[in-house]
C-alpha positions in Angstrom: -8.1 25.6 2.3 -11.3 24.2 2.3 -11.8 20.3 2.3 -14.0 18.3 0.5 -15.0 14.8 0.9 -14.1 13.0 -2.8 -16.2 10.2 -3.3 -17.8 7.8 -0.2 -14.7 5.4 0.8 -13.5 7.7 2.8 -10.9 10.4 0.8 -11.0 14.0 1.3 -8.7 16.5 0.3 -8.8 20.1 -0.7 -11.3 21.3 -3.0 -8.4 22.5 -5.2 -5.5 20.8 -5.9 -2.6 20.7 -8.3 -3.0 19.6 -12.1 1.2 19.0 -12.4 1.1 17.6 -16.0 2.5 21.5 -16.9 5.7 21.0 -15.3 6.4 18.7 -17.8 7.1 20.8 -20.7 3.2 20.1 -21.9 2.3 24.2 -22.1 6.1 25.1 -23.2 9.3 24.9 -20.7 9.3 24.8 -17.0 11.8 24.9 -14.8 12.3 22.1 -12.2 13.3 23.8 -9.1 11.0 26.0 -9.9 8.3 23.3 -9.8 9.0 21.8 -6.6 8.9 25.3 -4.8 6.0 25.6 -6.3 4.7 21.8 -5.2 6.5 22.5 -1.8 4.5 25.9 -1.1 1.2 24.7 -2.4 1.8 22.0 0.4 2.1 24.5 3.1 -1.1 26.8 1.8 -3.2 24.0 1.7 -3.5 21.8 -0.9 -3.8 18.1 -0.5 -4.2 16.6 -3.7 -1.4 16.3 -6.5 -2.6 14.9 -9.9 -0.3 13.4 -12.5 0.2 10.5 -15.5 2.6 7.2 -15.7 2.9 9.0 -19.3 3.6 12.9 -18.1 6.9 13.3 -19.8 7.3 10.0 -20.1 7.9 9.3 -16.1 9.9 13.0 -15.8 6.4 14.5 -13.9 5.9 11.6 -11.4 9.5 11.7 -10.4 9.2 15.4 -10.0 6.6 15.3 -7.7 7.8 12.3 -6.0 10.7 14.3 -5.2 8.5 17.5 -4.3 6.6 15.9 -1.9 9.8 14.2 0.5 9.2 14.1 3.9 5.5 15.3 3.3 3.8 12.7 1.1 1.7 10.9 4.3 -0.2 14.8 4.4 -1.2 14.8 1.0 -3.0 12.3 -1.9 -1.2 11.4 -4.9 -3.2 10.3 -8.0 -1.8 9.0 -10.9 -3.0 7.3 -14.0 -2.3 4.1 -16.5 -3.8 3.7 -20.0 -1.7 5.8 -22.0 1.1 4.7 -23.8 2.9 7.6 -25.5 2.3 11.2 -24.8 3.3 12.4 -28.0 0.6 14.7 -29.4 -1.3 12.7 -32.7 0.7 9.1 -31.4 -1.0 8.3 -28.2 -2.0 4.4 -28.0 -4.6 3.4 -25.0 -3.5 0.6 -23.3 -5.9 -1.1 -20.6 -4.5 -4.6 -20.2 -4.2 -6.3 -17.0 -0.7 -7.3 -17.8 0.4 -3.3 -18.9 -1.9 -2.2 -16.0 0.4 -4.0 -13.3 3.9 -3.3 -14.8 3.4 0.5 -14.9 2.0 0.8 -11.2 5.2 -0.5 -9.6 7.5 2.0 -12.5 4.8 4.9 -10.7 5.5 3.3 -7.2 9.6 3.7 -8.3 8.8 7.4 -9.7 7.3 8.8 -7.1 9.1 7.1 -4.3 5.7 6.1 -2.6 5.0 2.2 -1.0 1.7 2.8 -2.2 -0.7 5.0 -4.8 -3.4 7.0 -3.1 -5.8 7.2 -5.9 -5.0 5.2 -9.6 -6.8 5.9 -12.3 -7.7 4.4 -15.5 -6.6 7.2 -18.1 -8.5 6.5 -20.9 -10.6 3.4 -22.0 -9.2 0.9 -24.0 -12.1 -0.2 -26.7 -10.0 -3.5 -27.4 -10.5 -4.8 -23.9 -13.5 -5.2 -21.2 -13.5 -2.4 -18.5 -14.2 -5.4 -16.0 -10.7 -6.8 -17.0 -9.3 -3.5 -16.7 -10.9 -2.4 -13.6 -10.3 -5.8 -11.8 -6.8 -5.5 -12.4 -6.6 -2.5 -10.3 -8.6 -3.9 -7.8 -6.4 -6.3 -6.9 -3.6 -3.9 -6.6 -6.3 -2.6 -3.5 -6.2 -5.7 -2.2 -2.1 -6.0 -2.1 -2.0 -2.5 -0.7 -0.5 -0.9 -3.9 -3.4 1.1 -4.4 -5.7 2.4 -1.8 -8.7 3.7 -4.3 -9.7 3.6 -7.9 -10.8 6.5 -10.4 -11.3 6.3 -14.3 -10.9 9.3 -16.4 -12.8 10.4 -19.6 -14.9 7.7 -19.7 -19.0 7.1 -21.0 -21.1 7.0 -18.3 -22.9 2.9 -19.3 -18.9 2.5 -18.9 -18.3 4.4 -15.4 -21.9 2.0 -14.7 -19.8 -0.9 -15.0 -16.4 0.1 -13.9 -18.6 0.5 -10.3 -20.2 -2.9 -10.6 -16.9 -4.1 -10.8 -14.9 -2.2 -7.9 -16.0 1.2 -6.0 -15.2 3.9 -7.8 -13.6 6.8 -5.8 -13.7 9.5 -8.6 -14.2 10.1 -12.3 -12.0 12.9 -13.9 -12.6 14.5 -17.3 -12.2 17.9 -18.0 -14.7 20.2 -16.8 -14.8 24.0 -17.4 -17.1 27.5 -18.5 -16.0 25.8 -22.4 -16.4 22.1 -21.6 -19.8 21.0 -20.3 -20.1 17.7 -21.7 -20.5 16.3 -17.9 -23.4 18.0 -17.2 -26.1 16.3 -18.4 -26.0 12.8 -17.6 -22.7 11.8 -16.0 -22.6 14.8 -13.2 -26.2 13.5 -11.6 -25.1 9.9 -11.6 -22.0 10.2 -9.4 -24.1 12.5 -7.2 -26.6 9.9 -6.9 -24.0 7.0 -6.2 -21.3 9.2 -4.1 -18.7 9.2 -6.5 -16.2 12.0 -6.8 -15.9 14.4 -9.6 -12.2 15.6 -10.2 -12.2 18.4 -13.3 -8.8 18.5 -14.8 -8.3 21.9 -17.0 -10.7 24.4 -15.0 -9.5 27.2 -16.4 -9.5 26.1 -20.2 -5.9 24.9 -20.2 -4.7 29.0 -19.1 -7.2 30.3 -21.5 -9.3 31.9 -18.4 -6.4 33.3 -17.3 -6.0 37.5 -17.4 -2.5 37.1 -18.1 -3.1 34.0 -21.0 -1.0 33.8 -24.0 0.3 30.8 -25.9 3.9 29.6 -25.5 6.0 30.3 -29.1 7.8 27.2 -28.8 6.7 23.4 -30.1 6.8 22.1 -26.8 3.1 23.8 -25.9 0.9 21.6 -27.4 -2.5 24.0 -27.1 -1.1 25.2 -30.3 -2.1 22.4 -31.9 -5.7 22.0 -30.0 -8.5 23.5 -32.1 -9.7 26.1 -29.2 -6.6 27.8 -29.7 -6.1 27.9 -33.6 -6.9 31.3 -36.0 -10.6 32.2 -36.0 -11.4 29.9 -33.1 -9.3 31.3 -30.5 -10.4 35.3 -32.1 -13.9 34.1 -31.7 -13.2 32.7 -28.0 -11.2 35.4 -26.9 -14.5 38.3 -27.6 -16.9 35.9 -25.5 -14.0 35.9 -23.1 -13.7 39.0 -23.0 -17.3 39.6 -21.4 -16.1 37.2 -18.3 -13.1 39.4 -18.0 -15.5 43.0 -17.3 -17.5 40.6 -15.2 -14.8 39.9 -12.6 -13.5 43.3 -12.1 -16.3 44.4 -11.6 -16.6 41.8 -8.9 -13.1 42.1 -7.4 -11.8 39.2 -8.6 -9.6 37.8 -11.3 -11.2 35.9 -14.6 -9.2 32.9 -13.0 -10.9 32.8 -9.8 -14.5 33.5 -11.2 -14.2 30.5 -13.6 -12.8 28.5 -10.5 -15.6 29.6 -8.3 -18.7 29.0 -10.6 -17.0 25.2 -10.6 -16.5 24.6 -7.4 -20.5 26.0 -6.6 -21.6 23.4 -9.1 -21.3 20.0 -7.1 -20.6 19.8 -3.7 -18.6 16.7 -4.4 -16.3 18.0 -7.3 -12.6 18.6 -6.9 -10.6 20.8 -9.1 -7.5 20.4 -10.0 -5.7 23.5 -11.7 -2.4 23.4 -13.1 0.3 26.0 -12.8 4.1 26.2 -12.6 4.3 29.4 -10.0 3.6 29.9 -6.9 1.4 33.3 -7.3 -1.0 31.5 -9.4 -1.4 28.5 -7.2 -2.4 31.1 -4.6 -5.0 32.8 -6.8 -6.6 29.3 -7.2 -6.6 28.3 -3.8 -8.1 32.0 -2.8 -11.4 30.8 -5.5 -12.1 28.5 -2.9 -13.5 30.9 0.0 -15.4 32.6 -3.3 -19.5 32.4 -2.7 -20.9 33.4 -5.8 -24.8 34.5 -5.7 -27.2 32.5 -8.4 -27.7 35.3 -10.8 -23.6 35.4 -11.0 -24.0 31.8 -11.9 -26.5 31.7 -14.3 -24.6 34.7 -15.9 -21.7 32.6 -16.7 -24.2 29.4 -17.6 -25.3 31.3 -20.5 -22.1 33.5 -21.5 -20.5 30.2 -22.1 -22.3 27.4 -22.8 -21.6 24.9 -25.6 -22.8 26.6 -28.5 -20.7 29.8 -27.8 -17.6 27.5 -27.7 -15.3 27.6 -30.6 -13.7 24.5 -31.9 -12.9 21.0 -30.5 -11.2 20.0 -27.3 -8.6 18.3 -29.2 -7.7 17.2 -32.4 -10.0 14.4 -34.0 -7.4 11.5 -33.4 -7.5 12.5 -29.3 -11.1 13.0 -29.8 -11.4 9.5 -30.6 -10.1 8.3 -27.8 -12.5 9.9 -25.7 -15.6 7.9 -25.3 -18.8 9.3 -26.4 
């Protein structure tokens, strides 16, 4: 696996890791032992970074992977977030206070059995209170060794601005993908000027770039309820997809891995993070990273699906809101 330096204080893991939120019941059920042979193979194939949530089934994800990585955790980098309440879909409350901040990083420390969290993020930006006080918080977590770097996730770049003035930041993570380019244009270049680390969670359009894609009957898969993936939206999606499927077999190569490659070629300094409950999956990814696509590939792919050939809204308005502009 390929290893990639994420942001300038010193991190670097593989430049693909593990999304784990999906082993949580988020894209219908998964099976636990399944999960942590999963976890446990990843491990051994390469991968070095593991992302998950304080609010991942509701503590059930970082005890998982707390459990998954016995006995190996001081080879790999653990990142976990704060700032989210409730995962319920259409009930999620942001909460960025100092006060909630500290409580829930030593509940993560208990969850995932760890003395310390390798990279904490900020979930999502709480509107009601300063980043600085948010931010500062978690700074002094680095200082008493509970935390060893900062990220922030989803975030408006005058915001990331500040969150830097106020402690280094490691990474930013939003999601990033051939359908969800929102990064591009002004946040991408400033963490390549300043050295901070990109992490895109959902490179693969939360499974929809997958050959083998299909949406999970049951009310615990919440993409039903995302716009993408609703009536005409996800026809409409599916016939531009289905010009990225011809493209990579006629280049060898799953849909999967050509969405994963044209990411990684587009910043040296971006990590993605993938999710996926089985191990042959997690093997495609990983085999994405030794893929050297040539420039006419990419600006193929730039223009198959750009913004306005995207159908429908990353989430519903209520998540939307929470997402600063």
């Amino acid at each position: 696996m390929l290893q990639r330096n994420l942001g300038s204080q010193g991190l670097k893991v593989s430049s693909v890791g593990l999304g784990c939120m999906g082993m949580s019941s988020t894209y219908g059920r998964a099976d636990d032992k399944e999960s942590i042979a999963s976890i446990r193979q990843a491990v051994v194939n390469g991968v070095s970074l593991f992302d998950t949530a304080n609010v991942y089934g509701n503590g059930h994800n970082e005890k998982l992977l707390g459990k998954a990585l016995k006995g190996v955790d001081k080879q790999v980098t653990v990142a976990t977030k704060v700032g989210i309440q409730e995962m319920q879909l259409n009930q999620k409350r942001v909460n960025g206070r100092p006060d909630y901040i500290r409580s829930e990083v030593e509940k993560s420390l208990i969850r995932l059995d760890r003395e310390y969290i390798d990279l904490y993020y900020l979930h999502r930006v709480d509107p009601d209170v300063p980043i600085e006080e948010s931010i500062g918080e978690m700074s002094r977590l680095v200082e008493e060794g509970k935390v060893k770097y900062i990220g922030i996730s989803e975030a408006s770049l005058s915001t990331i601005k500040r969150a830097h003035q106020t402690h280094p930041i490691t990474a930013v993570q939003s999601e990033y993908s051939l359908w969800s380019r929102g990064v591009e244009k002004e946040i991408m270049p400033y963490l390549q000027a300043n050295e901070i680390g990109f992490v895109a969670y959902s490179p693969l359009g939360r499974g929809f770039f997958a050959d083998d894609f299909s949406l999970d009957a049951s009310k615990e898969d919440v993409r039903q309820y995302l716009p993408r993936f609703q009536g005409d939206n996800l026809t409409a999606n599916q016939e531009v997809f289905k010009v990225i499927r011809n493209l990579s077999q006629k280049l060898g190569m799953t849909s999967s891995q050509l969405a994963l490659a044209w990411l990684l070629q587009k910043n040296s300094n971006l990590i993605a993070i993938p999710g996926s409950k089985s191990i042959q999956h997690i093997n495609e990814n990983i085999a994405s990273s030794h893929i050297d696509l040539d420039d006419k590939i990419i600006h193929i792919l730039d223009k198959i699906f750009d913004e306005s050939n995207t159908h429908g809204s990353r989430y519903p308005s209520m998540l939307m809101d929470e997402l600063e502009k």
